[in-house]
C-alpha positions in Angstrom: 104.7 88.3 106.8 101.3 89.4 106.8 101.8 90.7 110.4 105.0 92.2 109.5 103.7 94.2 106.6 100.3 94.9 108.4 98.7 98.2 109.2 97.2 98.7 113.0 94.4 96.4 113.8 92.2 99.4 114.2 93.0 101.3 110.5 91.5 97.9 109.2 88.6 97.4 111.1 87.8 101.1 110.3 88.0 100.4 106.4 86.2 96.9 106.7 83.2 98.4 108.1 83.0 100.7 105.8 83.8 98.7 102.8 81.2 96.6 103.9 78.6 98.6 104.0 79.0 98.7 100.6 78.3 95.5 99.0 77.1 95.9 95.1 77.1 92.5 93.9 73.9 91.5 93.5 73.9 88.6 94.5 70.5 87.2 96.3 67.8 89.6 97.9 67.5 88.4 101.1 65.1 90.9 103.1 63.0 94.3 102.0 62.4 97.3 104.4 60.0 100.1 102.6 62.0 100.9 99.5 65.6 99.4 100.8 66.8 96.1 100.3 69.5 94.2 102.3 72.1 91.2 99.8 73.1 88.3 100.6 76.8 90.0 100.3 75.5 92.5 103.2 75.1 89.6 105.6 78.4 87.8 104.5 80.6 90.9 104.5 79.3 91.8 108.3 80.2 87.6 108.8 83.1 88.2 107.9 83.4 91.7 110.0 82.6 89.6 113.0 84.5 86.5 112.3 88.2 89.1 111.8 87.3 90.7 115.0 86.6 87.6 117.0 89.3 86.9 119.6 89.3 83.1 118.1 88.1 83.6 114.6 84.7 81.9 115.2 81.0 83.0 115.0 78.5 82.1 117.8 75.9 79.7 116.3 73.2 81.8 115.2 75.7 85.0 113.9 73.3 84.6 110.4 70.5 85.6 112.1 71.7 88.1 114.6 73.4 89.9 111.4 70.5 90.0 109.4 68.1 91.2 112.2 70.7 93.8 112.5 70.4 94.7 109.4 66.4 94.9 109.4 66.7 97.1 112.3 69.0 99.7 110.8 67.0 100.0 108.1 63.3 100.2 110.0 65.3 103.1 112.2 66.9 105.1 108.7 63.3 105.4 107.4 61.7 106.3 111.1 64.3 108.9 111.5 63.8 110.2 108.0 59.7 110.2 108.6 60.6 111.9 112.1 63.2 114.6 110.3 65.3 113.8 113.1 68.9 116.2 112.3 71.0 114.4 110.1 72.0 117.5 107.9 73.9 117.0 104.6 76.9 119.2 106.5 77.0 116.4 109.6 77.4 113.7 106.6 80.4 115.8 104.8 82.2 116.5 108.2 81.9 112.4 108.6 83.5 111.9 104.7 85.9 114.5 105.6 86.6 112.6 108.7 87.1 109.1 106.9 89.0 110.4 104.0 91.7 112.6 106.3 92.1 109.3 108.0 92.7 107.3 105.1 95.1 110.2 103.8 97.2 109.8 106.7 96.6 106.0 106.7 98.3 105.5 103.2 100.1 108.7 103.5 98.9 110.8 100.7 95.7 111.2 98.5 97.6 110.1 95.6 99.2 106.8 97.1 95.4 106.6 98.5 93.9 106.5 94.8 96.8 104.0 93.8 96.1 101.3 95.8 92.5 101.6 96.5 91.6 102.3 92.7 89.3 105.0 93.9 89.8 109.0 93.5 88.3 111.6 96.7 85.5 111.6 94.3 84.6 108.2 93.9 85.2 108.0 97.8 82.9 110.6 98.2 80.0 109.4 96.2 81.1 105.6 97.2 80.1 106.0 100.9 77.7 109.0 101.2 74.6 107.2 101.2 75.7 104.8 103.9 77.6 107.5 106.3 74.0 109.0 105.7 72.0 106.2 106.7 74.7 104.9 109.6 73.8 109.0 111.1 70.3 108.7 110.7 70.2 105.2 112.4 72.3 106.0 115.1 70.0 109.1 115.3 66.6 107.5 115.8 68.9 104.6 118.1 69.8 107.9 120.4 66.0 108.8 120.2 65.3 105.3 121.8 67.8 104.6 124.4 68.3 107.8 125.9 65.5 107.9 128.0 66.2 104.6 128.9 67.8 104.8 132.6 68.5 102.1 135.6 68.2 102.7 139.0 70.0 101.1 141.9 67.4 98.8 142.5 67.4 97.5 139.4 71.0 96.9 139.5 70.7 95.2 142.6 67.2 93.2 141.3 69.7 92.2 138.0 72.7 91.5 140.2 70.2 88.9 142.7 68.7 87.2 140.2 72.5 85.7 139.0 72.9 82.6 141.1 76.0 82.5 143.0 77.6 80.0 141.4 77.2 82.0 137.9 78.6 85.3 139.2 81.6 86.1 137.2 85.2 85.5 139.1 87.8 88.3 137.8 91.5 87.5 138.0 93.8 90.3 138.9 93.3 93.0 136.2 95.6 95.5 135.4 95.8 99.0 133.2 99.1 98.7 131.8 100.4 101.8 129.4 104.0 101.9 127.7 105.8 105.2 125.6 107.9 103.4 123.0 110.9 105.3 121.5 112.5 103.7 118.3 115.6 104.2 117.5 116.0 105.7 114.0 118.7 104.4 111.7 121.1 106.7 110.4 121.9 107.8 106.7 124.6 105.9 106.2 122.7 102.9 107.8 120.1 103.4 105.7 122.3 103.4 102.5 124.0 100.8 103.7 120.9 98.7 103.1 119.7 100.4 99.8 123.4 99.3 98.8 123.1 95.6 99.8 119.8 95.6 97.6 121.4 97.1 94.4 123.9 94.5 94.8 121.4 91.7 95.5 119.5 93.2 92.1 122.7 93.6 90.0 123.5 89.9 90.8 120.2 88.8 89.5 120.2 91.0 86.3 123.9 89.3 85.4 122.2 86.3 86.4 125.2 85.2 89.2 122.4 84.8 91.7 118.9 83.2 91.5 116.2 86.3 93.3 114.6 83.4 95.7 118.3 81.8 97.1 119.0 85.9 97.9 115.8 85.9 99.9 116.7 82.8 101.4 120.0 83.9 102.8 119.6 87.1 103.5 116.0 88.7 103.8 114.9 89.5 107.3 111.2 88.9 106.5 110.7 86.3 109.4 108.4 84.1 107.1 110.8 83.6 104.2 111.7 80.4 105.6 108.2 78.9 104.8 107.6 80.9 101.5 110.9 81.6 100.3 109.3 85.8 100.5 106.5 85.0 97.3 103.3 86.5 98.0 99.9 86.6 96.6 98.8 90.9 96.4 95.3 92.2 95.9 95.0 95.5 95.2 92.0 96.0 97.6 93.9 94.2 100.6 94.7 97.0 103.5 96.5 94.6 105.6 99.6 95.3 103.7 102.2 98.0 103.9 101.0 101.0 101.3 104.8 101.9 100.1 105.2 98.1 99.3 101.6 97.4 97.7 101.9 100.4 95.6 105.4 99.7 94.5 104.4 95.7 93.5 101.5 97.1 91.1 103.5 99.1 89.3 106.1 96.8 88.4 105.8 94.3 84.9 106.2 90.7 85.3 109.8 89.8 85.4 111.0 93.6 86.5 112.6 93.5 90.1 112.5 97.2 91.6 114.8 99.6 93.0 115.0 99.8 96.8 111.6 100.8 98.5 111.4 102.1 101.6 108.5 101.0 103.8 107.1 101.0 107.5 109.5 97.6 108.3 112.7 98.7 106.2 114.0 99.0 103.0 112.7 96.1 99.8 113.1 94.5 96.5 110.6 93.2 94.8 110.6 91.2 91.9 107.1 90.6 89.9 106.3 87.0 89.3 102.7 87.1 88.1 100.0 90.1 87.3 96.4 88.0 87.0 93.7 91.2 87.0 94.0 92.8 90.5 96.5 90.2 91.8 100.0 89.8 91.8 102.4 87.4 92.8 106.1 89.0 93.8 108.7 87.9 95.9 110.6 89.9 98.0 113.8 90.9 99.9 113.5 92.7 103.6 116.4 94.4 104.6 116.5 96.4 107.7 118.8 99.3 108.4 121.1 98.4 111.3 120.6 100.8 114.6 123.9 100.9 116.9 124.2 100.5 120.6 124.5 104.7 120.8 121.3 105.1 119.3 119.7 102.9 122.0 121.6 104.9 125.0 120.7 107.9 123.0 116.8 107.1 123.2 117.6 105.2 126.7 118.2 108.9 127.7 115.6 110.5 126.3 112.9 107.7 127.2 114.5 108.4 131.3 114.1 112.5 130.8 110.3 111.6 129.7 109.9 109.8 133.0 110.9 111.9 135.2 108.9 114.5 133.5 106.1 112.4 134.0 107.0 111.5 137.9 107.2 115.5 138.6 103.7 116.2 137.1 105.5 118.2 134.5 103.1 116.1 132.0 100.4 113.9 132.0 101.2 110.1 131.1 98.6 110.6 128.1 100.3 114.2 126.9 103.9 112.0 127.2 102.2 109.2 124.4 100.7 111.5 122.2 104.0 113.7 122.3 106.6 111.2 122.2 105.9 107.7 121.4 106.4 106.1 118.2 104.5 102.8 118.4 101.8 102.9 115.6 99.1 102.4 118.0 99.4 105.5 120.0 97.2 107.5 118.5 94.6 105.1 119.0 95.1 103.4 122.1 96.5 106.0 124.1 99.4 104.0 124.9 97.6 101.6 127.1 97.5 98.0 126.4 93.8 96.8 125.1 92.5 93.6 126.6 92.2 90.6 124.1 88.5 89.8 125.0 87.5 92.3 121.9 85.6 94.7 123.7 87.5 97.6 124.2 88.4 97.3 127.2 92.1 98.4 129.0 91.5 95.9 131.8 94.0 93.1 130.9 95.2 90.1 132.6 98.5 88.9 133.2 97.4 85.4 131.1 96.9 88.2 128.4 100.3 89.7 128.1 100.7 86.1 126.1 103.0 88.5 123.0 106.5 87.6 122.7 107.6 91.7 122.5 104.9 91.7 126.0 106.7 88.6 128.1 109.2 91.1 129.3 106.1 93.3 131.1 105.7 90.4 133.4 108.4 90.9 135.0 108.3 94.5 135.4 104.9 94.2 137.0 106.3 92.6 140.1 108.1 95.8 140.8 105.8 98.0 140.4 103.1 99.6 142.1 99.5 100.9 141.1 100.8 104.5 139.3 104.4 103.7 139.1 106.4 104.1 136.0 109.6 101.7 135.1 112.9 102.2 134.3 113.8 102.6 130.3 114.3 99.0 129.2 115.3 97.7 125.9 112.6 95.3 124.0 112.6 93.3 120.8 109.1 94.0 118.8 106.7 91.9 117.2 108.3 93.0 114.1 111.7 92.2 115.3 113.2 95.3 115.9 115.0 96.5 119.3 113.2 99.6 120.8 113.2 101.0 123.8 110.1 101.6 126.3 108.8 102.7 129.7 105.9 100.6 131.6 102.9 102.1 133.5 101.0 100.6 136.2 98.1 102.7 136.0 95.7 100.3 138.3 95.6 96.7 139.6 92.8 94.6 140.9 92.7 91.6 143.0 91.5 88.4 142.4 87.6 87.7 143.3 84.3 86.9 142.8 81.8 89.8 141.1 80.1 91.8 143.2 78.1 95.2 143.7 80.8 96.8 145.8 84.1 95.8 143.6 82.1 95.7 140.1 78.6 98.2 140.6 79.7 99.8 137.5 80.2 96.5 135.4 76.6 95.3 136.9 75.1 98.8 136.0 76.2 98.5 132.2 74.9 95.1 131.9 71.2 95.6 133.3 71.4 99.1 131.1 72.3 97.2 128.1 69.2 94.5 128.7 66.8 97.2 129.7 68.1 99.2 126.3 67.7 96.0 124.5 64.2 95.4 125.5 63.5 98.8 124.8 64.9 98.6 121.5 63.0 95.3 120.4 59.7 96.8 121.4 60.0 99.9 119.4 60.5 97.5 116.7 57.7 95.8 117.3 55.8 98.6 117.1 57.4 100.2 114.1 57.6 97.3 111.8 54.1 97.1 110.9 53.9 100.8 109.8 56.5 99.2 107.0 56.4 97.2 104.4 58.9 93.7 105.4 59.8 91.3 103.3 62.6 88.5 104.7 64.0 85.0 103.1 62.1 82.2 104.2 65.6 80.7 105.2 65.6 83.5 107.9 61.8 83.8 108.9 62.0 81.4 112.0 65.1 83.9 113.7 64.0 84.3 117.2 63.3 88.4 117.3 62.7 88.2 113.3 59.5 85.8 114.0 58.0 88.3 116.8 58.7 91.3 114.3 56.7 88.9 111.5 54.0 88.0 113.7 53.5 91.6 114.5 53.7 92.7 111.1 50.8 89.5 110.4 48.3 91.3 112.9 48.1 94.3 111.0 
């Protein structure tokens, strides 16, 4: 259910981050840089950052003391770009707030369903995160300040690429760029009544006590996990995986009050109130979705094969298609292309990859088609369990081999930029620390680049 009633992966990481910059409990001071401090809480909320956004939910073995030399760095490069005056105007931080706040408005849908389930008004927002948009600018700033004369040449590339033995270089299966335009079909009003109905009737049967709330969910939500929890959840008010419409609408019920039909991203709920403990609430819930007939499909089947051949005459650009037509959440921030699973941003996927049960289909299109070829319309089920229809795009395909300068140069050329920026990094570092005053947590002192930064900092 958590899946079901989850916002995009991308809306949460965005909020994480931020939230976590923005650990008050003091909990344990666990390292000092001039007149800023870095929390215990600072380390474990960026933990817990990493560990969400880990393809398998672990942490490599020393993620403590990466995090917390992180931390130091940031904090050494805020107050060198602050002693530097480097351009971090109070106008750059308020286009950032604005920035964050019109995406959270849009996220949840309005600013006052915004200060309902986050607890916090545009004010508090404001004042909440100003000081670390500031200092995430200023860092970033002096990071800019660093790297950018940091370049690599060919040699180097080739020098990096040489000094790999052979039986190390990377071996890439086929990768593919792989976009899709989803068109969902959209119920209509007498569907969508039809479902309010069967609620009000599920929720007058309860009220006259003819039928017990959790045998209703039983039989008849649509929730796929009701089987296992018989649809009885556990809220927090600060939780953003959930859907907003049904978050807000459990918090404002009393214990024992079941609501009137609520509308949300995945159809239409009741919700009954079980248990208010501070900011949690235990409810338990009906899904009903509002039917979509085989018409609406042809309709958008239609539609979906117009938008192709659009596309095919160079009418529009694939991208102009997405952002203009398709309805799958993650548009507007994938583009419509497919992201690889690996966690780093990448659109290179492999076919291993396309593991989803709403993605199994695409493996069967991709025999078909070609590098820039588009597919027919074709009906899917998605991972919320609703029949849509979509189009498939081959942008690119790779064959199988080993890595090498020819295939991969610019792959190569990241990876000996991103040492050489490294390096340059820790040595500025090196430099800068002792011009500060460092204190760290013995716990933390024998941290591989922490130690150097120490001993540094001891010479002085």
């Amino acid at each position: 259910m958590k899946k079901l009633l989850a916002l995009s992966a991308g809306a949460l990481l965005l909020w994480q981050t931020s939230t976590a910059q923005q650990k008050l409990v003091a909990d344990k001071i666990i390292g000092v840089v001039g007149d800023k401090i870095i929390l215990k809480s600072d380390m474990d909320g960026a933990l817990s950052d990493q560990q969400h956004n880990s393809p398998d939910g672990t942490l490599i073995p020393d993620a403590a003391c990466k995090t917390l030399e992180m931390l130091i760095s940031q904090k050494v490069m805020v107050l060198q770009a602050e002693r530097d005056s480097l351009p971090v105007s109070d106008g750059d931080v308020e286009a950032q707030m604005e920035n964050r706040i019109r995406y959270f408005e849009q996220m949840y849908g309005s600013r006052e369903k915004m200060k309902e389930i986050t607890g916090y008004s545009i004010y508090q927002l404001r004042e909440r995160f100003r000081q670390p948009i500031k200092e995430g600018l200023l860092a970033q700033a002096m990071r800019n300040k660093i790297i950018d004369p940091v370049k690599v040449t060919p040699s180097e590339v080739k020098r990096f690429y040489d000094a790999i033995p052979k039986d190390s270089l990377h071996f890439y299966e086929s990768e593919m760029e792989i976009g899709t335009i989803v068109l969902e079909p959209k119920a209509t009003r007498e569907m969508d009544q039809y479902a309010i109905d069967r609620l009000l009737d599920f929720k007058k049967r309860v009220v006259n006590k003819e039928s017990d709330f959790g045998s209703l969910a039983m039989l008849y939500s649509e929730d796929p996990g009701v089987k296992d929890n018989k649809g009885i959840y556990v809220l927090n008010r600060s939780d953003k995986n959930w859907d907003p419409d049904f978050l807000a609408a459990s918090f404002r019920l009393k214990e024992g009050e079941i609501s009137s039909p609520v509308k949300g991203i995945h159809g239409y709920h009741l919700i009954m109130m079980l248990k208010r403990s501070g900011d949690n609430v235990t409810v338990q819930h009906i899904l009903v979705r509002p039917a979509v007939t085989k018409s609406d499909l042809a309709s958008n089947t239609l539609k979906l094969d117009s938008i192709r051949n659009m596309i095919l005459k160079g009418k529009i650009t694939f991208s102009e298609a997405v952002t203009k037509y398709s309805d799958a959440p993650s548009a507007k921030f994938d583009n419509g292309m497919l992201q690889s699973k690996t966690g780093d941003g990448s659109t290179f996927i492999t076919i291993d990859q396309l593991d989803d049960p709403e993605e199994r289909d695409i493996v069967l299109m991709l025999d078909t088609l070609k590098p820039g070829q588009i597919s027919a319309p074709m009906q899917f089920t998605d991972e919320n369990g609703r029949t849509a229809v979509r189009i498939v795009y081959l942008k690119t395909r790779t064959q199988p081999h080993r890595e090498n300068l020819t295939d991969d140069y610019s792959r190569i050329q990241q990876r000996t930029l991103d040492i050489k920026r490294a390096e340059a990094i820790n040595k500025w570092l090196i430099e800068k620390i002792p011009t500060f005053y460092v204190h760290v947590d013995e716990e933390y002192k024998n941290c591989n680049h922490i130690s150097q930064w120490m001993a540094s900092l001891a010479k002085q």
